[in-house]
C-alpha positions in Angstrom: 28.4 -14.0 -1.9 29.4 -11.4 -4.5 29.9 -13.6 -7.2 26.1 -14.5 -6.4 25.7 -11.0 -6.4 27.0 -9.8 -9.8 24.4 -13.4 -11.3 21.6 -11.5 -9.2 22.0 -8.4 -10.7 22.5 -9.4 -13.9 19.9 -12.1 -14.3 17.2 -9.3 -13.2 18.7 -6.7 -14.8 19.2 -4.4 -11.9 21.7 -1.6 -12.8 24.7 -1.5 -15.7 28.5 -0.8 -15.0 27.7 2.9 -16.3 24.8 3.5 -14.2 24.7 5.5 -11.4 22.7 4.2 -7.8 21.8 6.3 -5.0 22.1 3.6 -2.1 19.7 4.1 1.1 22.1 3.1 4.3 20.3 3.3 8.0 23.8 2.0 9.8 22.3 -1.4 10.0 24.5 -4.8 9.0 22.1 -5.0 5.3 22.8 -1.6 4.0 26.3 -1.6 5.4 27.0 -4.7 3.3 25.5 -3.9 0.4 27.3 -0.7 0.6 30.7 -2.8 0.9 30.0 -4.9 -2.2 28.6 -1.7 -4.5 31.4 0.2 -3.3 33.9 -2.5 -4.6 31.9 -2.5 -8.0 33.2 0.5 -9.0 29.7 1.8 -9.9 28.9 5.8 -9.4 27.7 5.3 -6.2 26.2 8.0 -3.6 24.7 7.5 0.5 21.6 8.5 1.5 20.5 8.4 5.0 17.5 9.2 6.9 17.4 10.5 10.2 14.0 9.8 11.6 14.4 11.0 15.1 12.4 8.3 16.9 14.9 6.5 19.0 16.7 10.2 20.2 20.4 10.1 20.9 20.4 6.4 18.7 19.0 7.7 16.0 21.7 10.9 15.8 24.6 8.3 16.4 22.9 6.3 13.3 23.6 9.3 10.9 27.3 10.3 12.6 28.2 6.7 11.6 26.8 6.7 8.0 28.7 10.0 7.3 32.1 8.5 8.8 32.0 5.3 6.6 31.0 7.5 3.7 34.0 9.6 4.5 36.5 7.1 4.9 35.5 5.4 1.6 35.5 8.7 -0.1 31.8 7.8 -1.0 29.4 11.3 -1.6 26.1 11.0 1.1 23.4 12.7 1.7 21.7 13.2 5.0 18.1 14.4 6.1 16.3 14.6 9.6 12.1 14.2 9.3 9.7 15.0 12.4 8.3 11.4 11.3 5.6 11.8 14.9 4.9 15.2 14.0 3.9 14.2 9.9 2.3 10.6 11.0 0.1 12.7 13.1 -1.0 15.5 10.6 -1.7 12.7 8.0 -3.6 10.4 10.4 -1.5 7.7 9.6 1.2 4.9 11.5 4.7 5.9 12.3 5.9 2.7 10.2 3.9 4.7 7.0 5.1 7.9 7.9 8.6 6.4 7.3 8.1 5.0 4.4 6.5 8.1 2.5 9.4 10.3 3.9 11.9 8.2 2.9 10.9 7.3 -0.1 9.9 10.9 -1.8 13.6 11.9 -0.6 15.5 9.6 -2.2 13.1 9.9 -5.1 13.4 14.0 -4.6 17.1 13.0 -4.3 17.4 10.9 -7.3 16.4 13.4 -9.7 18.4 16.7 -8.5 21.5 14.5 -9.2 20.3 12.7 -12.6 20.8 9.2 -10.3 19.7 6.3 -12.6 18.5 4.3 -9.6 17.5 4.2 -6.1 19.1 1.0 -4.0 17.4 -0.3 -0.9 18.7 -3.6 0.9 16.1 -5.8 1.4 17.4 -9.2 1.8 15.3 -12.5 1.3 14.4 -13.0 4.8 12.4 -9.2 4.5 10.5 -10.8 1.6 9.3 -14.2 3.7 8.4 -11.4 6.3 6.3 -9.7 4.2 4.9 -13.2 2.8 3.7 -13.7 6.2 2.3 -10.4 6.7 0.3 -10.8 3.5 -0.8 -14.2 4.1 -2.1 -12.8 8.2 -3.9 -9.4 6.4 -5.8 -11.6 3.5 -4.1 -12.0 0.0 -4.5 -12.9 -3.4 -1.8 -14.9 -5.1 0.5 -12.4 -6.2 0.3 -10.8 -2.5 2.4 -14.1 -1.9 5.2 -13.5 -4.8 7.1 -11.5 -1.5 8.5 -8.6 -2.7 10.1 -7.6 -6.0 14.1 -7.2 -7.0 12.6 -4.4 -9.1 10.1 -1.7 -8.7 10.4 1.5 -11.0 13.4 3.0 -10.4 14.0 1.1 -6.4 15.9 -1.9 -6.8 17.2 -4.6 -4.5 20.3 -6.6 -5.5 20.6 -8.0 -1.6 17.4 -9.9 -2.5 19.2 -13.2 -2.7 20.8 -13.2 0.3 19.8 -14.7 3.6 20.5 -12.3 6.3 22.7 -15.7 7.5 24.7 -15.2 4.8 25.0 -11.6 5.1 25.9 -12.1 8.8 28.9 -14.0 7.6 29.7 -11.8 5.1 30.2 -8.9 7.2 32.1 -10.8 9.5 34.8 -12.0 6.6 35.2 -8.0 6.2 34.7 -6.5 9.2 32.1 -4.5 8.2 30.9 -1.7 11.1 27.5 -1.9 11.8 24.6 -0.6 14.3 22.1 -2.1 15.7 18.3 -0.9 16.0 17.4 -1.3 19.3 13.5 -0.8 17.9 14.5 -4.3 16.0 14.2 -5.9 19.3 10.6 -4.6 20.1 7.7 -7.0 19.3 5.2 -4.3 18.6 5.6 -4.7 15.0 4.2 -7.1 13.3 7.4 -7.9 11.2 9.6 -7.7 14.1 6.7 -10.0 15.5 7.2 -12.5 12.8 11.0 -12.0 13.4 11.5 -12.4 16.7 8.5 -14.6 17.3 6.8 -17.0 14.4 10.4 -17.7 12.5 12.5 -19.1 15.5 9.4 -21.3 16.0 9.3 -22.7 12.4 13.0 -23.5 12.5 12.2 -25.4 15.5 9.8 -27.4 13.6 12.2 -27.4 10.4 15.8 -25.8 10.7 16.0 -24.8 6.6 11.9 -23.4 6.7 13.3 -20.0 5.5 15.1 -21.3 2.8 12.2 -23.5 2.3 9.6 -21.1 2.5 11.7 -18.2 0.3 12.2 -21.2 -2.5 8.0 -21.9 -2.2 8.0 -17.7 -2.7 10.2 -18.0 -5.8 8.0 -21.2 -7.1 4.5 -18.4 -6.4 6.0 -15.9 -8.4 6.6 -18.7 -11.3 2.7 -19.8 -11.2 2.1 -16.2 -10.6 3.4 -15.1 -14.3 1.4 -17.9 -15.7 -1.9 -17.1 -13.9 -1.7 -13.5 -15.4 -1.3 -14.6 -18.1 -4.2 -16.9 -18.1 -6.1 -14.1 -16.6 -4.7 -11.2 -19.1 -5.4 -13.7 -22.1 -9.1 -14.2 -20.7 -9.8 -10.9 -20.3 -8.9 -10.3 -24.1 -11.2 -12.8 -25.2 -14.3 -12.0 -23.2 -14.2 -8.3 -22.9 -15.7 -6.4 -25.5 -14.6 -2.4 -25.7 -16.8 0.1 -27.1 -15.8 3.7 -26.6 -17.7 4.9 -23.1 -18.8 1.1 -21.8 -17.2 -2.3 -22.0 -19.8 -5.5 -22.5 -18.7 -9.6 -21.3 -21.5 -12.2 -22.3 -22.6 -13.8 -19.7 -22.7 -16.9 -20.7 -19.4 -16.8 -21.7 -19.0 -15.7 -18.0 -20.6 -18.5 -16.4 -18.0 -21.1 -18.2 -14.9 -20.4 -15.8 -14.0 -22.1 -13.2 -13.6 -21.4 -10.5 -15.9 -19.0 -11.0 -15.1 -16.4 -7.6 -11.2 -16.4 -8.7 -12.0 -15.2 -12.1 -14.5 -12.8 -11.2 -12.4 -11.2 -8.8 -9.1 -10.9 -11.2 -11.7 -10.3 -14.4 -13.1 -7.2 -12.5 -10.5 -5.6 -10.1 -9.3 -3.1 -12.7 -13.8 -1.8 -12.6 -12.8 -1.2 -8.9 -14.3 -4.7 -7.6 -13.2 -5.2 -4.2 -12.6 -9.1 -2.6 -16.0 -8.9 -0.4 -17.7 -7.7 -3.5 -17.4 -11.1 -5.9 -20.5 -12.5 -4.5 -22.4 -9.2 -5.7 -21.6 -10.1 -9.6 -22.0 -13.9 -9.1 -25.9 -12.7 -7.9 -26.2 -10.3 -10.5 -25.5 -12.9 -13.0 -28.1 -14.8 -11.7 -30.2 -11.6 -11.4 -32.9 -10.7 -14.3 -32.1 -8.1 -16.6 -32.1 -4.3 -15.4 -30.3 -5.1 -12.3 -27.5 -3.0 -11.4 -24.5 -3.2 -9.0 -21.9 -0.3 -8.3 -18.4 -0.3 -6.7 -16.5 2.6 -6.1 -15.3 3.3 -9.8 -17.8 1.6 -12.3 -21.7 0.4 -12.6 -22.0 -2.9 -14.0 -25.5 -3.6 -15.6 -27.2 -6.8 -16.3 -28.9 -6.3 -19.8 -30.3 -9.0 -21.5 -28.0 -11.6 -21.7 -24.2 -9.5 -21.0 -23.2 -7.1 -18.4 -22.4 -4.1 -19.4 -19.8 -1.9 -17.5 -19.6 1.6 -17.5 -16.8 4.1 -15.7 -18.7 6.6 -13.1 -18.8 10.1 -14.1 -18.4 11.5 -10.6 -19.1 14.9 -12.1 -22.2 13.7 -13.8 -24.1 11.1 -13.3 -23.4 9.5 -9.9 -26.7 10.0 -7.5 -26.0 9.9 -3.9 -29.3 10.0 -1.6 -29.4 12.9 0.9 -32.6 12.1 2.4 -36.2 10.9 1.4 -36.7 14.1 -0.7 -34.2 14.4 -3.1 -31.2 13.1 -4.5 -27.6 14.8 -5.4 -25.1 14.6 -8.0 -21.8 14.4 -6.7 -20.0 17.2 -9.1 -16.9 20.1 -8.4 -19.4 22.0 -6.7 -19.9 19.9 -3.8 -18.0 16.3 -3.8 -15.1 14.8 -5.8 -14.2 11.1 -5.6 -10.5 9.5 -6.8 -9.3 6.5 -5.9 -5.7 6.1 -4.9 -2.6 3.6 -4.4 -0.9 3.4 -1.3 2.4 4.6 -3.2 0.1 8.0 -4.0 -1.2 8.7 -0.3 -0.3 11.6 0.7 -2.8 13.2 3.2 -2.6 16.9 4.8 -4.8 18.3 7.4 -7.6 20.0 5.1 -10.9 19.2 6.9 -12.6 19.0 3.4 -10.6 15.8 2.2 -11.3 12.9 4.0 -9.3 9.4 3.1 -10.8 5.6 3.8 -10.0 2.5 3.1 -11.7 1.6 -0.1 -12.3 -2.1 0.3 -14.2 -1.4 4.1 -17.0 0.8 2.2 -20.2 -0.8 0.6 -21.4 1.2 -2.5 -23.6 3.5 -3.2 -22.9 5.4 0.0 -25.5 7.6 0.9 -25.5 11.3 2.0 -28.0 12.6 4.5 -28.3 15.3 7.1 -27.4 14.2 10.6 -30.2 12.9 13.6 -30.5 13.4 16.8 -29.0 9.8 18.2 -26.0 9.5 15.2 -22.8 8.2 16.6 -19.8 7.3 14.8 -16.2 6.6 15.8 -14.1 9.6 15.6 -10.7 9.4 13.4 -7.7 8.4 16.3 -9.9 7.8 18.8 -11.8 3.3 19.9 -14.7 4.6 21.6 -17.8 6.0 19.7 -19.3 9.4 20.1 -22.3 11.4 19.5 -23.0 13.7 16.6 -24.4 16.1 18.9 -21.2 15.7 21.7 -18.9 16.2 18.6 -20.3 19.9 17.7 -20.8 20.8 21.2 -16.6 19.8 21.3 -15.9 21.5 18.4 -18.1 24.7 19.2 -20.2 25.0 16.3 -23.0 27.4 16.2 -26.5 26.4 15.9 -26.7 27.8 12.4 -23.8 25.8 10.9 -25.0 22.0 12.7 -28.3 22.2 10.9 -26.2 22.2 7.7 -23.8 19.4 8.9 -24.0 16.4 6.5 -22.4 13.2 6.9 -21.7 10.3 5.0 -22.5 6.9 5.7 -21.8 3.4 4.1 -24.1 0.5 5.1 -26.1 2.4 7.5 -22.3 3.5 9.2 -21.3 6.9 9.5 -17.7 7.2 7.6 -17.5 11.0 8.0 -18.9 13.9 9.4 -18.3 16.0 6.5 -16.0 18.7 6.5 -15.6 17.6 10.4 -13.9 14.1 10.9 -14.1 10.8 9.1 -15.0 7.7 11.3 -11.7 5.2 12.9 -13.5 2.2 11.8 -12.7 3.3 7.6 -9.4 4.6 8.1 -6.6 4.0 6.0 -4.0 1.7 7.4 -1.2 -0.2 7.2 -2.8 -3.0 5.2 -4.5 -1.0 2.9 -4.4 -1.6 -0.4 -6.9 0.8 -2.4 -7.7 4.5 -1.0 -11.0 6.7 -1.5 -10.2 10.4 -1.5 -12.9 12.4 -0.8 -12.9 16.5 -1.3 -15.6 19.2 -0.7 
C-alpha cells in the first residue's frame, strides 16, 4: 500500500519531499493510517484535531488519543473544541455543515499562522462512491459524478486510492491504534445510510461493485475532461463578448444537440439554474423582445441572437412592490450576491436572509403583506400566518403596516427583516446560495 501511495501522490501531484502538510486526524482507522505512512515519509508534518463535542465523553477521549499518538511520534498537533449545536443553530444550518465550515476555516486559519504548504484530509475511495451516490439521490450533472477530487486548492487527499479494505489491512500489518465513531453506526445520515445500508446490498448482488463502481467514477472523470472541453471550446465559438453584454446567434444555438445539455452547461456561468433550461429553449422559440431573467443576468431575444447582460442590482433591477409602483433594488434598501457553499457563512442579522438559489423562480416580487399570507417559518414544517408571526414577535401596529415580504412564484421566501420561509432554505444539497441584505 505505500508504494501505491508514493505513485498516488506523485501522479497527481499532491505535495513535494520539501513541503510541509498540516494533516486533519479525528482518531478514526483513515487518519490514523495516513498519519502512519506521512509520518514514515519524513515530510514536515503537523496534527490537527477537532473536538466537536457532539458525542460527550467520546468525543473528549477522541482528542486525549490524537495528542498521545502525536506525542509518542514526536509529531507537533494542534487541538480545538467548537460548540458545533450552538453555531449550526445561529446559522440555521445542519450539524453535518456546521462541521464542515468549523473544520475547515481552522485548518485553513491553521495553515497560514504556520506558513503550512498544505492541508491533508483522508478521504479514502469508498468516501468518493459515497458521495457518488449522494449526488446521483440529490440530482446531478456529469461532473457531480467524477466523486470527489485528490486535489482541491490547498486540501489534498493522498488516501484517495485506497479502499477502506485495504486500509483495514494496513492497519492491522502495523498495529495501528484507532477509535471508533460510535455516530458511524447511526443510519440517520445519509452517507452512513449508503454505508451501512445500500453498499452491503450491492455486494450481495456483486461482491467487487465498489471497486467496480470507483473504476466507472475514474472512467466519468475521463469523459468528464473531454466534455468540458467540448463545452469550453463551444462556448468560445458561439459567444460573442462586447464590453457590458455578451450576444450567441441563435441559429447557431439551435444546431446542438442535445439541445437541453448544452443550454444548461452554455449558460450556468449567467446563473441558469437546471429547472430553468426549458425557459431559454421557449425563448428561442419566442419573437423578438422577449426577455427571461435568472438570478444574475437577463437574457433578451433580439432579432435573431440573444443577448445577455449582467444585472446591476444597484441599478437597474425592478422588483414589483404592489400594483402602484415598482422599486429598484439599490444599497439603500436591498443587495443581492450569489454565493458557493465553500463561501456560506451565515450569522444571526435579521437583515440578511440566505436561500437556496435553484428553489427561487425569477423576478421575485416585493409587496406589502395581506391579511390571509402564510408562509413556513425558517426551522419550523408547519405553516403560519403573517398576522400570528407579529402577534409572536410583538410588533407594534405602526411597524406591521411597513412589513414587506418577499415572495417567489406567488410563495412567501421571507418576511423581510423577520424570517425567511423553511421551504427556500439552504441545505445540505445546495449548490448555489442567494444572499439577501437590507
Amino acid at each position: 500500500m505505500v508504494k501505491e501511495f508514493h505513485q498516488y501522490v506523485s501522479e497527481n501531484d499532491l505535495f513535494g519531499n520539501n513541503d510541509s502538510v498540516l494533516l486533519a486526524v479525528s482518531g478514526g482507522i483513515d487518519s490514523m493510517v495516513l498519519l502512519h505512512i506521512l509520518s514514515e515519509t519524513g515530510i514536515k508534518l503537523a496534527v490537527a484535531h477537532c473536538n466537536f463535542q457532539l458525542r460527550g465523553k467520546e468525543s473528549d477521549e477522541d482528542e486525549l488519543f490524537v495528542v498521545k499518538n502525536c506525542k509518542k511520534l514526536k509529531i507537533k498537533y494542534f487541538t480545538k473544541s467548537f460548540d458545533t449545536i450552538g453555531y449550526a443553530s445561529s446559522k440555521g444550518i445542519s450539524i453535518q455543515m456546521a462541521a464542515r465550515d468549523l473544520r475547515y476555516r481552522w485548518f485553513e486559519e491553521t495553515r497560514m499562522k504556520f506558513s503550512i504548504d498544505h492541508i491533508a484530509v483522508a478521504h479514502n475511495n469508498n468516501d468518493s462512491i459515497e458521495t457518488f451516490f449522494i449526488n446521483l439521490i440529490r440530482g446531478t450533472g456529469l461532473n457531480g459524478l467524477t466523486g470527489i477530487k485528490s486535489k482541491t486548492d490547498k486540501v489534498i487527499r493522498p488516501l484517495l486510492f485506497a479502499s477502506r479494505e485495504m486500509i483495514e489491512k494496513y492497519a492491522e500489518e502495523h498495529s495501528i491504534p484507532y477509535r471508533e465513531d460510535s455516530s458511524n453506526r447511526e443510519s440517520k445520515y445519509i452517507r452512513n445510510k449508503i454505508r451501512l445500508e445500500i453498499m452491503p446490498l450491492l455486494d450481495d448482488l456483486n461482491p467487487s461493485s465498489q471497486r467496480a463502481i470507483y473504476e466507472t467514477i475514474s472512467r466519468l472523470n475521463d469523459v468528464s475532461i473531454v466534455y468540458n472541453n467540448l463545452i469550453s471550446s463551444t462556448k468560445e465559438r458561439l459567444f460573442k463578448h462586447f464590453g457590458t453584454h455578451t450576444e450567441i446567434q441563435i441559429d447557431e444555438l439551435s444546431t446542438l444537440e442535445p439541445p437541453g445539455a448544452f443550454i444548461f452547461e452554455l449558460f450556468k456561468d449567467f446563473g441558469l439554474s437546471s429547472s430553468q433550461v426549458m425557459s431559454i429553449e421557449n425563448l428561442i422559440q419566442s419573437e423578438s423582445g422577449k426577455q427571461f431573467f435568472t438570478m444574475t443576468h437577463r437574457i433578451l431575444r433580439d432579432r435573431n441572437r440573444l443577448i445577455i447582460e449582467e444585472l446591476n442590482w444597484n441599478k437597474a433591477t425592478k422588483i414589483i412592490i404592489n400594483s402602484e409602483e415598482d422599486l429598484l433594488i439599490g444599497d439603500t434598501f436591498l443587495t443581492a450576491k450569489i454565493l458557493t457553499p465553500d463561501e456560506f457563512d451565515p450569522g444571526d442579522d435579521p437583515t440578511i436572509a440566505y436561500f437556496d438559489a435553484d428553489t427561487l423562480d425569477y423576478p421575485m416580487q416585493i409587496r406589502n403583506w395581506r391579511a390571509g399570507d402564510y408562509f413556513y417559518p425558517f426551522g419550523m414544517k408547519g405553516r403560519k400566518k403573517l398576522s400570528d408571526l407579529f402577534i409572536d414577535r410583538k410588533i407594534p401596529v405602526y411597524l406591521k403596516e411597513k412589513c414587506l415580504i418577499m415572495e417567489s412564484n406567488n410563495s412567501i421566501i421571507w418576511v423581510i427583516g423577520v424570517r425567511s420561509d423553511n421551504r427556500f432554505r439552504v441545505s445540505d444539497g445546495t449548490r448555489k446560495i442567494l444572499e439577501l441584505s437590507l
